[in-house]
C-alpha positions in Angstrom: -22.1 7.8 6.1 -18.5 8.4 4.1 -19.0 10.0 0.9 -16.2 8.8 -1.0 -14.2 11.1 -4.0 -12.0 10.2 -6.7 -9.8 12.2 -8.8 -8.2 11.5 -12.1 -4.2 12.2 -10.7 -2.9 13.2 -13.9 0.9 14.1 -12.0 1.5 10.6 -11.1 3.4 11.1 -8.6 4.6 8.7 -6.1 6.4 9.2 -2.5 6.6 5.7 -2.0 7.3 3.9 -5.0 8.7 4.3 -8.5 5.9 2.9 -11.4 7.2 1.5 -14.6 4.9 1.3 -17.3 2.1 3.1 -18.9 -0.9 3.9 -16.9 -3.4 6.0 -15.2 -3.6 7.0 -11.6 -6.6 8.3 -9.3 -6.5 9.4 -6.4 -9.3 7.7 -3.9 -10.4 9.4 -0.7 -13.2 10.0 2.1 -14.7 13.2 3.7 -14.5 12.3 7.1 -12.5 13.6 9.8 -11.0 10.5 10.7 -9.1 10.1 7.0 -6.8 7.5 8.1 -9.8 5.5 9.1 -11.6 6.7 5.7 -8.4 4.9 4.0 -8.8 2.4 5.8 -12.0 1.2 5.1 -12.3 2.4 1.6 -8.5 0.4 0.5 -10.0 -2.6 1.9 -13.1 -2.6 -0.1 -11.3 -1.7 -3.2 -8.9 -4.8 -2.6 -11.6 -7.2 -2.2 -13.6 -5.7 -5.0 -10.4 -5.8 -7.5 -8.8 -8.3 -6.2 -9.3 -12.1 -5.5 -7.5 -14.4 -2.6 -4.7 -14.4 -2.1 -3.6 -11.1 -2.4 -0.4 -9.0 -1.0 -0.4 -6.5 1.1 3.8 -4.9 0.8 4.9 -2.3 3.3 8.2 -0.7 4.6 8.6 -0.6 8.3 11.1 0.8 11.4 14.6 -1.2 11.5 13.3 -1.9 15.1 9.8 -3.9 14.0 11.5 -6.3 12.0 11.3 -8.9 15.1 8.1 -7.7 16.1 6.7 -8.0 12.4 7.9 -11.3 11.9 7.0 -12.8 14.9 3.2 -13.0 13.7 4.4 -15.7 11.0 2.8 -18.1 12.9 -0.2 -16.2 11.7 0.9 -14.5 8.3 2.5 -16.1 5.3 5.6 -12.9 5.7 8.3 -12.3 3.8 10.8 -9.7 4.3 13.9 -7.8 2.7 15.9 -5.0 3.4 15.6 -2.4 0.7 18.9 -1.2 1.0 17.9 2.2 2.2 18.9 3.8 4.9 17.5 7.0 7.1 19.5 9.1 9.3 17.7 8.5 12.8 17.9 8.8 16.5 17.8 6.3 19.9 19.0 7.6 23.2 20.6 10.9 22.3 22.6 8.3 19.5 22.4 9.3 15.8 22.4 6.6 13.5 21.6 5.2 10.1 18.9 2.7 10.1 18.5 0.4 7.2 14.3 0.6 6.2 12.8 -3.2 6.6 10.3 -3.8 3.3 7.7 -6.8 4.2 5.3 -8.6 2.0 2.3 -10.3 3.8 -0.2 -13.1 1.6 -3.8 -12.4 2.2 -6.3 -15.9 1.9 -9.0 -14.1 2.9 -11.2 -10.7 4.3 -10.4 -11.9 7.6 -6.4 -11.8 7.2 -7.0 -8.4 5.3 -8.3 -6.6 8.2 -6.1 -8.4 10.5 -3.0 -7.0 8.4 -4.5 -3.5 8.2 -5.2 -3.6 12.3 -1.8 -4.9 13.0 0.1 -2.6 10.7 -1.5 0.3 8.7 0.0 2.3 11.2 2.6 2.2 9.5 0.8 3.9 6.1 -0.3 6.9 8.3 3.5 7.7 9.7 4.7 7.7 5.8 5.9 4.3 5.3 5.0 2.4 2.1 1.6 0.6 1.9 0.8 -0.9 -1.4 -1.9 -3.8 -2.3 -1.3 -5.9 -5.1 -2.9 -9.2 -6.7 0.6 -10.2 -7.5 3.4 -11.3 -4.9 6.7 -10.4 -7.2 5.6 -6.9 -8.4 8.0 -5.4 -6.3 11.5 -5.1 -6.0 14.2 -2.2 -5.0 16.1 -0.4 -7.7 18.9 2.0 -6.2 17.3 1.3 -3.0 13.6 2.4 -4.0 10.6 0.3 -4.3 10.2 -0.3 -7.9 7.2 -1.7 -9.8 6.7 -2.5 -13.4 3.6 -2.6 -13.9 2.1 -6.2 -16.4 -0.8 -6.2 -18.1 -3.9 -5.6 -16.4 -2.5 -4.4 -13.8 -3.9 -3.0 -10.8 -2.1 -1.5 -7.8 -3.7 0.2 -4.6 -0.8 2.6 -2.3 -1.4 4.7 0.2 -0.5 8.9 -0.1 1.6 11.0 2.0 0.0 9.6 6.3 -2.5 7.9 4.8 -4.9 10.2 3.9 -6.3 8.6 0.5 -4.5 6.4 -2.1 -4.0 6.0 -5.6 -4.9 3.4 -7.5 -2.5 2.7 -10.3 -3.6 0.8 -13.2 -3.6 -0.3 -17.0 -6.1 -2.0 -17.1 -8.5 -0.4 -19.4 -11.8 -1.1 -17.1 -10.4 0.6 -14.0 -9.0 3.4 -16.0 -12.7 4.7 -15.9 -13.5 7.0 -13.3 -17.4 5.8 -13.3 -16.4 2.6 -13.5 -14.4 3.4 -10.0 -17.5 5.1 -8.5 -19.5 2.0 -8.5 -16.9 0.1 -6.8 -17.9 2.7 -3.9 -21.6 2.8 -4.5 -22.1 -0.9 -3.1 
């Protein structure tokens, strides 16, 4: 059994994604060995505890998934962007600047959830974004970084630094409790 910890994050700080707005931010996370898995499992239950269908599930990606992502559309409602960013990288000895692919994926159901996080959480635990909102059009790149200003009653689930916890980023008074947050976990 995971026991499951949650700290008020009073820093706010954010690798991934810059947060407009007023709010709180704790950090969730399990005790496990297997963290990423802990992340995992716990992100999910949060989303479908917070959250009702559809949902979005927004993450950044390699310039060389972009085909491979969006060839599940015939599964996944996908939509993707460039975010104007670009990372110096390598291929074959060949040094190169590779423009970061941002995706957003509309979640119906549980099923699709866990299908999205099989396919691609991956991608959360080598340090790409990995956020879960209610809303589709939360984010959008300022200066070539994810951006979010958060609207009322807001409540947004991103992963930390290879997916060992996530923050949940909120203003809405309810989930600014910590106890309140515990219970989610005590189900």
């Amino acid at each position: 059994m995971m026991g499951v910890h949650i700290m008020h994050d009073v820093e706010k700080n954010q690798d991934w994604v810059e947060v407009k707005g007023d709010y709180e931010q704790f950090y969730v996370y399990g005790d496990n060995e297997d963290y990423v898995e802990d992340t995992k499992l716990l992100m999910q239950k949060m989303a479908i505890t917070c959250f009702t269908f559809p949902l979005y599930v927004h993450f950044e990606g390699y310039e060389d998934e972009v085909e491979s992502v969006l060839s599940h559309q015939d599964t996944f409602d996908i939509y993707y962007q460039p975010s104007g960013r670009k990372v110096l990288t390598m291929s074959g000895l060949k040094i190169y600047r590779a423009e970061i692919p941002s995706f957003m994926v509309t979640i119906p159901n549980k099923k699709a959830l866990e299908n999205v996080f099989s396919q691609w959480f991956h991608l959360a635990m080598e340090n790409n974004m990995w956020l879960i909102s209610q809303e589709a059009n939360v984010l959008y790149y300022e200066n070539k970084f994810a951006t979010i200003e958060l609207k009322d009653q807001a409540i947004i689930l991103v992963t930390e630094h290879d997916a060992q916890g996530f923050s949940v980023i909120t203003n809405y008074p309810l989930y600014q409790d910590l106890e309140y947050l515990r219970l989610i976990f005590d189900k």
